[in-house]
C-alpha positions in Angstrom: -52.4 37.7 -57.2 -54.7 35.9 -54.8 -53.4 35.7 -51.1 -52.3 32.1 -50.3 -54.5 31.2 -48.0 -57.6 31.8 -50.6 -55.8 29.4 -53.1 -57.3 25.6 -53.2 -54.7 23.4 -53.9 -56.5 20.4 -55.0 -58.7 22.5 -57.8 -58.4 20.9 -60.7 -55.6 23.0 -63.5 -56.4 24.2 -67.3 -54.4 27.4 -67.0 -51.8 29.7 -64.4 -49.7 32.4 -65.3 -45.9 32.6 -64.7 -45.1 35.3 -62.2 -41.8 35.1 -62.1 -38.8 33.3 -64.7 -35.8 32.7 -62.6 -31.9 31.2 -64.3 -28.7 31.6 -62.7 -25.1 30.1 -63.5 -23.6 27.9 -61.5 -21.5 29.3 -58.3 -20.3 28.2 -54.7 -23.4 27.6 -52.0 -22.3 29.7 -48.8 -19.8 27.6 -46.8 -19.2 25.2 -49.3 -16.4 25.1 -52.5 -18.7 22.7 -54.3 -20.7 24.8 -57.2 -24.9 24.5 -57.9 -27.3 26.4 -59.9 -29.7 26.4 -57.0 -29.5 30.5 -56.4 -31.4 31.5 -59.7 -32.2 35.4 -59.6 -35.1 37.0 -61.5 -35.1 37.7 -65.6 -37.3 40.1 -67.7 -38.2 40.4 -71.3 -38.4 37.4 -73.6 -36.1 34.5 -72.8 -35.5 32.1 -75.1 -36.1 28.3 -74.4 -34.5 25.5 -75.9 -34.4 21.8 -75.4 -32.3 21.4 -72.7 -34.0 24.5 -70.6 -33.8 28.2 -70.2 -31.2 30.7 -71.9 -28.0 31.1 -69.6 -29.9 28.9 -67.2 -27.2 26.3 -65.7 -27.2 23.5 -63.7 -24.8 20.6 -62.5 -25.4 17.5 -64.7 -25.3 14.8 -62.3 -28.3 15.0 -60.7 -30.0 18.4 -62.8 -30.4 19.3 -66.4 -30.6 17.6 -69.4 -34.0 16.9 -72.1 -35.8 15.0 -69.0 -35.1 18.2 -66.6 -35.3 21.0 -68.8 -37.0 23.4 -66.7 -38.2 23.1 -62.8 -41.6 24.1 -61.9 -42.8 25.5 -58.4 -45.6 26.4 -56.6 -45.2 29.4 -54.7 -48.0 29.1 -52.6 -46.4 26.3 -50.9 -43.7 28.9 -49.6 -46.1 30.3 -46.2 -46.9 26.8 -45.2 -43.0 26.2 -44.9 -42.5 29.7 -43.0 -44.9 28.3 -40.6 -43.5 24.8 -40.2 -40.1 26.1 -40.1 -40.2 29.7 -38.0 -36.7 29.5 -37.9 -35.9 29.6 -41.4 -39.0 31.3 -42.1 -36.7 34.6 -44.1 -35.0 32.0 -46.1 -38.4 30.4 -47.5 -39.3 33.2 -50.3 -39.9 32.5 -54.4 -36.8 31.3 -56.0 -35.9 29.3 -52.7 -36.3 25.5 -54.0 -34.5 27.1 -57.3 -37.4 26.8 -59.5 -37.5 28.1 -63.0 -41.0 29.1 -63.6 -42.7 30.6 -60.5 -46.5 30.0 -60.6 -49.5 30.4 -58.1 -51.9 27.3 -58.8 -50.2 24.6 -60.3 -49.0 22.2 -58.0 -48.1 18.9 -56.9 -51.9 17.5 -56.9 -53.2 19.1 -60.2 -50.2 18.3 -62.4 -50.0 15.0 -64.3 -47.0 13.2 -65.0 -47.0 13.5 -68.7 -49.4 16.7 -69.0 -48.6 18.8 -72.4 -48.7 22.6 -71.4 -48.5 25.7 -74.1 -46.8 28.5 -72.5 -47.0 32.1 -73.5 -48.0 33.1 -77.3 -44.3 32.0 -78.8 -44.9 28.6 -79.5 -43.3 27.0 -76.5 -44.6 23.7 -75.8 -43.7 21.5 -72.5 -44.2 18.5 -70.9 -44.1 17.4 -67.1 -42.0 14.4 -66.6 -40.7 13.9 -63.3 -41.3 14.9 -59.5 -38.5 17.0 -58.1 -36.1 14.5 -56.1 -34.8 16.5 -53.1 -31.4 16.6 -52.0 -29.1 17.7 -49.6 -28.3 21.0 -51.3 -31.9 22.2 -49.9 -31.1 21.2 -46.8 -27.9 23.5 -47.0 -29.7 25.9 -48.7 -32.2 26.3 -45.8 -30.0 25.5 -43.4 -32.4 22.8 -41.6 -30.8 19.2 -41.2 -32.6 16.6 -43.0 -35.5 19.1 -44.6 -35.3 17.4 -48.2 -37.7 14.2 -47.2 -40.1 17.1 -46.1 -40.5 18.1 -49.5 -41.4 14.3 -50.7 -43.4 13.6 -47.7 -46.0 16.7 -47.9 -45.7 16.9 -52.0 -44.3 20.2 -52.0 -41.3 19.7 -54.7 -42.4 20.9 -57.6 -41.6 19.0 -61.1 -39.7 18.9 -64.1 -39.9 20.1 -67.6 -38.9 18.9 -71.1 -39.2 21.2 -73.8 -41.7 19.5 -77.0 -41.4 22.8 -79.1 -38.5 25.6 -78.6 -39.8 29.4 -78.5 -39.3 32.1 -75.7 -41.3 33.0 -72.7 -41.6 36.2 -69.7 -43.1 36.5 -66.8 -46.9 37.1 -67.1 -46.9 34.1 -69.8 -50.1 32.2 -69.5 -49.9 28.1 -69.4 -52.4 26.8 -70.6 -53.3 22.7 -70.2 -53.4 21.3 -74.0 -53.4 17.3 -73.0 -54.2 15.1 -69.8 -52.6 11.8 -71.0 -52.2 10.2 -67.6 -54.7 11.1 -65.3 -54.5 9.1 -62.8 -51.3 9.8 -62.3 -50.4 13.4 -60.5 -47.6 14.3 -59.1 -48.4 13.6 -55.6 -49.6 10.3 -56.6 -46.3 9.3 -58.1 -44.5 10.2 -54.9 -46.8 7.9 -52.8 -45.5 4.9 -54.9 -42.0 6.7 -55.5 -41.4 7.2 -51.6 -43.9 6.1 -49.5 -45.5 3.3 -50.5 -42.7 1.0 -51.6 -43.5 -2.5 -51.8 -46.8 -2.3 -53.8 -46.1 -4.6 -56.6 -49.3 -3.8 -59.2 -48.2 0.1 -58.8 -45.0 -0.4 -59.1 -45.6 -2.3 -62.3 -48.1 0.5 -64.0 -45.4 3.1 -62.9 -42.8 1.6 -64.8 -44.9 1.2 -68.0 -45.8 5.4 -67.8 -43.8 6.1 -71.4 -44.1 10.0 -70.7 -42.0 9.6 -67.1 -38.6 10.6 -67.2 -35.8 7.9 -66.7 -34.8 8.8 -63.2 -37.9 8.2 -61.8 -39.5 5.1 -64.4 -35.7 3.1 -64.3 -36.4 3.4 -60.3 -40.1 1.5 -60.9 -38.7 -1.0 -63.3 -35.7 -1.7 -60.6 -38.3 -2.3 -57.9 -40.8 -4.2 -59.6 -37.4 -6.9 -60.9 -36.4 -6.6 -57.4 -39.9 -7.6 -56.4 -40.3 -10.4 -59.1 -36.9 -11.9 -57.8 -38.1 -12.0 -54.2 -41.5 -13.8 -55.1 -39.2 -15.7 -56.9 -37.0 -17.0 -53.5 -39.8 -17.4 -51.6 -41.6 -19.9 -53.8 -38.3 -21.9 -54.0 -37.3 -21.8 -50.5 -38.8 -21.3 -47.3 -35.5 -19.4 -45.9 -32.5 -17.8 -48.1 -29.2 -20.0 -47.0 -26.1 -18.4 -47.7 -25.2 -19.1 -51.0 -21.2 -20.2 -51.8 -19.9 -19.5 -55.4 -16.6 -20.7 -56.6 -14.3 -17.6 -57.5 -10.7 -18.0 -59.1 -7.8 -15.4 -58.0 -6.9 -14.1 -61.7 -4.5 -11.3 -60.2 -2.3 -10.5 -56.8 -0.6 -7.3 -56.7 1.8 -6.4 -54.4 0.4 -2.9 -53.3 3.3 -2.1 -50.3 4.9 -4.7 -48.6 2.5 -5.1 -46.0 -0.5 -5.0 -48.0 -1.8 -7.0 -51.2 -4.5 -6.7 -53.6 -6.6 -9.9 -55.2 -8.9 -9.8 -58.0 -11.3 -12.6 -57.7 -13.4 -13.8 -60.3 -16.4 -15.8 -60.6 -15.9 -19.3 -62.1 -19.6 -19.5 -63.5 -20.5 -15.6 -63.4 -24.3 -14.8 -63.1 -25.8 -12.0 -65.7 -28.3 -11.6 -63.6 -26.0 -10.0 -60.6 -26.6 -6.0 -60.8 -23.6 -3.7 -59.0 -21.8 -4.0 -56.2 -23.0 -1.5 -53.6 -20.8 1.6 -52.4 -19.1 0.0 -49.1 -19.6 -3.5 -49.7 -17.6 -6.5 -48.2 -17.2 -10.3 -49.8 -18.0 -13.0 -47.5 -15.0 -15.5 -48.0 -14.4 -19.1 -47.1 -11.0 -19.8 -47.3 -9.6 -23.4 -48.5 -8.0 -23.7 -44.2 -11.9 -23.4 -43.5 -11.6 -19.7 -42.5 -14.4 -17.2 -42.7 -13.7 -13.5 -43.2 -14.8 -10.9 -44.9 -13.1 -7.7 -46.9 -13.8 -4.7 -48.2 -14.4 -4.7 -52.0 -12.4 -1.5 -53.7 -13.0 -1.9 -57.2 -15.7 -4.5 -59.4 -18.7 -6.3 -60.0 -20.4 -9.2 -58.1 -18.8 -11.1 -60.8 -15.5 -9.8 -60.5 -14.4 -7.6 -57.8 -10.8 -6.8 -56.2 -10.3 -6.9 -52.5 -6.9 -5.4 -50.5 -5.5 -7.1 -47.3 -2.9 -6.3 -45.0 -0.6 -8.9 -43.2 -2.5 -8.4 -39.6 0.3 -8.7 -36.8 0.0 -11.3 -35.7 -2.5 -12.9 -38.2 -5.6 -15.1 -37.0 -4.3 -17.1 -40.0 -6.4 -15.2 -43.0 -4.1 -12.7 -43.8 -1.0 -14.8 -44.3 -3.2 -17.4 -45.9 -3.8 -14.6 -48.5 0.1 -13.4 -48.6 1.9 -16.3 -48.1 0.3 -19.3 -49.7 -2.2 -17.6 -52.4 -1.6 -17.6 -55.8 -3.3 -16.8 -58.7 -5.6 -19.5 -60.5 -6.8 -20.7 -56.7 -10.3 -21.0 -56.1 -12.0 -19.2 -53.4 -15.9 -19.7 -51.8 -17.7 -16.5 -51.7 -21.1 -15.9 -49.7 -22.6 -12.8 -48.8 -21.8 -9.5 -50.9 -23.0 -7.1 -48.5 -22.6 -3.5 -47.6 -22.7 -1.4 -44.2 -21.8 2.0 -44.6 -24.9 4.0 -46.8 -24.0 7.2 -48.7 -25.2 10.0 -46.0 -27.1 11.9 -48.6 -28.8 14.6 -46.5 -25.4 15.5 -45.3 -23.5 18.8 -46.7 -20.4 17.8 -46.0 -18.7 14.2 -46.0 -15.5 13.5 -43.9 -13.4 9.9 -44.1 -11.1 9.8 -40.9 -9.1 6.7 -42.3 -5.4 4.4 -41.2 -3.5 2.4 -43.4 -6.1 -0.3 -44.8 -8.5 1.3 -43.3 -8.8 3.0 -46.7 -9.8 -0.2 -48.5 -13.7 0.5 -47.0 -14.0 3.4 -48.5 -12.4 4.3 -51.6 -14.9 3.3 -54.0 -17.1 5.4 -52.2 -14.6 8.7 -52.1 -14.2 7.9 -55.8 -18.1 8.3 -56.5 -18.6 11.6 -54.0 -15.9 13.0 -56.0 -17.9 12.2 -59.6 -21.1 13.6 -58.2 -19.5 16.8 -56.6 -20.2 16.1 -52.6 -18.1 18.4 -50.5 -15.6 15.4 -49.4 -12.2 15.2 -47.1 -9.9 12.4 -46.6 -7.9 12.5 -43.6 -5.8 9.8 -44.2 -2.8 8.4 -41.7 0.2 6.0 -42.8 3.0 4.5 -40.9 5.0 5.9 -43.9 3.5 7.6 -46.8 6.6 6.8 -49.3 6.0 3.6 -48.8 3.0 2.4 -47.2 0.1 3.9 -49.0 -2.3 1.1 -51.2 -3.4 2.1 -54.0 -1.8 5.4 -54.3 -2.8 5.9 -57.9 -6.4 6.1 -56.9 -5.8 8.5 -53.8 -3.7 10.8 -55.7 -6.9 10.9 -58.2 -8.8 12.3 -55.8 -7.8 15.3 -55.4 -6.7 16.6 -59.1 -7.8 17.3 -62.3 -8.8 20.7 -60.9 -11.8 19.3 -58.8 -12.1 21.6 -55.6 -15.3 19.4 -54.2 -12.7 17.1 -52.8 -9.6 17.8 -49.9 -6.8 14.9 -49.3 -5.1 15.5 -46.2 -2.2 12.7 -45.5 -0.5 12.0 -42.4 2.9 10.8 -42.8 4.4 8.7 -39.4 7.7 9.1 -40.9 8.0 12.8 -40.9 6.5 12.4 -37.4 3.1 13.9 -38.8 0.2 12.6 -36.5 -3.6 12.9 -37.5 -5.4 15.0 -34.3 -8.8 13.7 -34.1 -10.0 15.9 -31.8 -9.3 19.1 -34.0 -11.0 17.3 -36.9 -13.9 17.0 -34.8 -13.8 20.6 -33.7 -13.4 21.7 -37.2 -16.9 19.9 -38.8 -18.7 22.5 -40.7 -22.6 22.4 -40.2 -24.5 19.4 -41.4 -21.4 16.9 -41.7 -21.2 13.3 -41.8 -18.3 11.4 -40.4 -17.0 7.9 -41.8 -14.4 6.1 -39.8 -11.9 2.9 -40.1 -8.6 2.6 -38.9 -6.6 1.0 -36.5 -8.4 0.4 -32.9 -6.9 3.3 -31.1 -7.9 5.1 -34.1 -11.3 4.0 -33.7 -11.6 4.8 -30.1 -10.5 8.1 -30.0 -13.0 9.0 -32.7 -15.5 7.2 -30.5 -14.6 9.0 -27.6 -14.5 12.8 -29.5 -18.2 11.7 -30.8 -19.4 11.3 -28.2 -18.5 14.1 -26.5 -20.3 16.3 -29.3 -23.0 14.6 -29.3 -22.8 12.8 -32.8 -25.9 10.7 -33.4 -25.6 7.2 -35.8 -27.4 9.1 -38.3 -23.8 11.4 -38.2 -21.5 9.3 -37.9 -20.4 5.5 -38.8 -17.8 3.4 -37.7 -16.3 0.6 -40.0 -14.4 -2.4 -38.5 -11.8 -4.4 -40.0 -11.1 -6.8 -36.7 -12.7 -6.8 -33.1 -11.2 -8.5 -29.7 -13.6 -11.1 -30.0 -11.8 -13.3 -26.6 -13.0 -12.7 -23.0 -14.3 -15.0 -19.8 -16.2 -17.8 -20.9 -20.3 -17.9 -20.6 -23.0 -19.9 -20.9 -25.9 -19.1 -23.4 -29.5 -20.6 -23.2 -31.0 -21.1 -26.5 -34.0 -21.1 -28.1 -34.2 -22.2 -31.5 -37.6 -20.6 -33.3 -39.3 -22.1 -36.7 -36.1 -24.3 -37.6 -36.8 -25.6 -41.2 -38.2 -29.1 -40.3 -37.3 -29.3 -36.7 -39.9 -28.0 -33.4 -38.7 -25.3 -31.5 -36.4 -26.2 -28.5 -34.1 -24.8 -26.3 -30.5 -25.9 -25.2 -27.8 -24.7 -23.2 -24.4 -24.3 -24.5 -21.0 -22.5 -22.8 -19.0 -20.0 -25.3 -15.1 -20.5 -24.2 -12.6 -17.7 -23.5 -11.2 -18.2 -27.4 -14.6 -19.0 -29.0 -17.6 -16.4 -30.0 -21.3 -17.3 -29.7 -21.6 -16.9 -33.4 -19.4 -19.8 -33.8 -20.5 -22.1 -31.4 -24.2 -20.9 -32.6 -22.8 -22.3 -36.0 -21.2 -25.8 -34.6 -24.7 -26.4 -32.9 -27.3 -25.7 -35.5 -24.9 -25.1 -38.8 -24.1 -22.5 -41.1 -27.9 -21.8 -41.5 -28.5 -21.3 -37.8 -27.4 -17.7 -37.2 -26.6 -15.4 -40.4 -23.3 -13.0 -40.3 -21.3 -11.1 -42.9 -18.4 -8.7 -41.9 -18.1 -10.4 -38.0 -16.9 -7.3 -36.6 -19.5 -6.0 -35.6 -19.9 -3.3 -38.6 -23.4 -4.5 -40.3 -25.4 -6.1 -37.7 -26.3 -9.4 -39.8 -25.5 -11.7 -36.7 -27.5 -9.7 -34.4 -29.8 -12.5 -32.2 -32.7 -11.9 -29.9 -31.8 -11.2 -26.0 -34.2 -12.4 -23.8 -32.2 -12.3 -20.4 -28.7 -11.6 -19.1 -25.8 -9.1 -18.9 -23.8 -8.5 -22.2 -20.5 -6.6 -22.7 -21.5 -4.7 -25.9 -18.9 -4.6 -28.8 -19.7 -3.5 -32.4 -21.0 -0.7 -33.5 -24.3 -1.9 -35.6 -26.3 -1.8 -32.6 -27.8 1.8 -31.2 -27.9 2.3 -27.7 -31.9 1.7 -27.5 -31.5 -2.2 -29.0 -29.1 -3.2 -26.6 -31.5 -4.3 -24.1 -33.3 -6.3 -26.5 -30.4 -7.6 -28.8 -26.7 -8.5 -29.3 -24.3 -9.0 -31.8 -23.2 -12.4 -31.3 -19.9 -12.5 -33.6 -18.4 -10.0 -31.3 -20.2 -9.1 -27.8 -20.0 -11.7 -24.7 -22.1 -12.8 -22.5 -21.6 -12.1 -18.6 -22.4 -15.3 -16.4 -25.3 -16.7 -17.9 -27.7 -15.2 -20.9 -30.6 -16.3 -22.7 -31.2 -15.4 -26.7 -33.5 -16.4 -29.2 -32.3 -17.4 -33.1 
């Protein structure tokens, strides 16, 4: 075996041997319950190899395994270059460490084809390469290094994927041998320029997704860009800027979950086939019948039909009892904007909700997924009373049975005088945890306050809204109006009272169009506007410390004396 260093990388492949065959069965990572097939120890003598991979090789099926993922491929030559990048995991970078299956010297990332047919040994085992390795988190728990698995994607170091053309059995010191070059232009490197890097190139995008030999994972994601693509194109002929588009939706079921909290399923009048899913942590934009805008957290559905829950605010700014008191099913409701403002942290090991009373409503659809895919997951969950105040308690008791150990429900009950410490939660967050929060305001700021104090970054943590204290001294607000659809620029002043926000005098002075907004509580940052001048009292949480000299929310945050924006 040639030293590392002596290997060339980009020399073109016809034939490697297999230094090592690696399998293991499935069992806990270290400091986590949730199970992976990552730790895959050495095998001798003939193995057998079947369709979906290696003989007592075994994997966890939501993300690994099956015909397209057979059998992963590595390049241990790679492994020195991370021990140098990486001196302080530089032990925990050795063969086996990215949980390949077939350890080889020669073959990597930019001499393998998507598509390439490869004999293997003298049994009759025949393979073909079908997809780039997508890292996840478990490498960066496996390495211990925070946010390491774009590393692999950004150098081309993650080795590829398998599917087995012609069963047989191999060993180590098998020989592969290249039989067919089908797709030349297309290696493995090249695909992940187009596949993470280089996003938006239409003509690629479109020859990617017509690649017959590419495995589903990666070709569905080309075929989902280039329709995404298409439809933008699409908007941009027909319109010089998006407007918020209203649909008619009819309430075809209220539930009385507790008796302070409601569910509504809503569904479209004229449903579109077009619409895809609803994103994990998504809110409807609504426009009630009194001429209300609010927004809620969808639990359950499709763009088409999707079912919200709502609590009876004390006292309501007239939404809430809109929805309790006067709703009924067979109304019709205006929905905008189906947006979402909490991502899935997937480069975290661990994934902790910190949740009050509706609070729960923002992410449930989310702990339901986490739980399908096996992400380490707990729910600390506070209730007035838990007898009798918890919303959709058939869901949350879901989470935590049918023997699945990935996922911990922890409920607070403020009738047996139980009392979530926040503090302790944040003391107790294993290594490489990400932190999702919602819940009444005191809630919120305490967690606020015990983030900060550790240090917790936006990338660790995210804070989700349901209301904001929107009121304050009145201000006045200079401002300039930039490339309005068939108008010049201009500038005016207008004063924001102590009851009113700037978002909705922006709206009475230039219309719906003139400033766009979604949840307006200052979760997702959609009515963020320009700041040019002036003092601002900061409220949200969309914006990062580094924007706020240059931008404001303008549903939530106020204006000190006078301020000039930009729209």
């Amino acid at each position: 075996m040639a030293p590392a260093s002596e290997i060339d990388l980009f020399a073109p492949f016809e034939r490697d041997v297999i230094l090592e065959v690696r399998t293991s069965k499935m069992k806990a990572m270290p400091g986590l319950k949730i199970e992976s097939g990552i730790d895959k120890g050495l095998r001798s003598g003939r193995i057998p190899v079947s369709f979906v991979g290696l003989d007592a090789d075994e994997h966890d099926l939501v993300f690994h395994g099956g015909p397209d993922k057979a059998i992963h491929g590595y390049c241990c030559s790679h492994y020195p270059e991370w021990q140098k990048e990486f001196p302080e995991a530089a032990t925990r970078f050795d063969r086996g460490g990215f949980g390949e299956n077939f350890v080889t010297e020669r073959m990597n990332e930019r001499n393998v084809c998507i598509g390439d047919i490869m004999s293997v040994g003298d049994d009759g085992v025949l393979l073909q390469v079908s997809l780039p390795r997508q890292p996840c988190f478990k490498l960066n728990h496996r390495f211990q290094l925070k946010n390491f698995a774009p590393n692999t994607y950004r150098t081309s170091r993650t080795g590829w994927y398998y599917r087995v053309l012609h069963e047989g059995t191999v060993q180590a010191g098998d020989e592969i041998r290249l039989v067919e070059r089908k797709w030349p232009k297309w290696s493995i490197e090249r695909v992940q320029e187009y596949l993470h890097r280089t996003l938006d190139d239409a003509a690629m995008n479109e020859e990617l997704a017509a690649i017959a030999d590419m495995g589903d994972e990666s070709r569905k994601a080309f075929e989902k860009r280039v329709e995404k693509l298409k439809a933008k194109q699409k908007r941009a002929a027909g319109a010089d800027e998006e407007k918020e588009k209203w649909r008619d939706y009819k309430i075809v079921e209220k539930t009385v979950q507790t008796p302070r909290i409601s569910s509504f399923v809503l569904e479209a009048t004229n449903p579109d086939p077009e619409e895809g899913q609803v994103q994990l942590g998504s809110h409807a934009r609504l426009k009630l019948p009194n001429g209300l805008l609010r927004s809620y957290s969808i639990v359950s559905g499709t763009p088409n039909r999707f079912e919200l829950g709502i609590a009876l605010e004390e006292p309501s700014r007239g939404s809430s009892a809109y929805f309790h008191n006067t709703a009924k099913e067979g109304d019709i409701i205006q929905v905008g904007r189906v947006t979402a403002d909490v991502k899935p942290a997937g480069a975290a090991s661990n994934h902790v909700f910190v949740v009050g009373g509706i609070g729960i409503t923002a992410f449930l659809s989310m702990l339901e997924v986490y739980k399908q895919i096996h992400w380490e997951t707990t729910l600390h969950f506070a209730l007035r009373d838990a007898a009798a105040d918890m919303p959709f308690r058939s869901r949350v008791d879901a989470l935590a049975v049918d023997g699945d150990s990935s996922v911990a429900v922890r409920v607070y009950d403020g009738a047996k005088g139980q009392r979530m410490d926040i503090p302790a939660i944040f003391d107790g967050l294993a290594w490489n945890s990400h932190v999702y929060v919602c819940g009444p305001a005191r809630m919120m700021d305490e967690a606020r306050r015990e983030a900060k104090k550790r240090g917790l970054g936006g990338d660790e943590i995210h804070f989700e809204a349901f209301g904001a204290d929107t009121t304050g001294d009145p201000f006045e607000v200079e401002v300039r109006s930039v490339h309005q659809k068939g108008k010049e620029d201009k500038t005016v002043l207008l004063k924001v009272g102590a009851e009113e926000t700037l978002l909705e005098v922006l709206r009475k002075h230039f219309g719906d169009e003139g400033v766009a907004s979604s949840c307006e509580v200052g979760n997702c940052g959609t009515c963020r506007v320009a700041l040019r001048s002036g003092r601002v009292e900061h409220r949200g949480t969309s914006l990062m410390e580094e924007e706020k000299g240059e931008a404001m929310l303008s549903c939530v945050s106020r204006g000190i004396g006078r301020i000039a924006i930009e729209i």
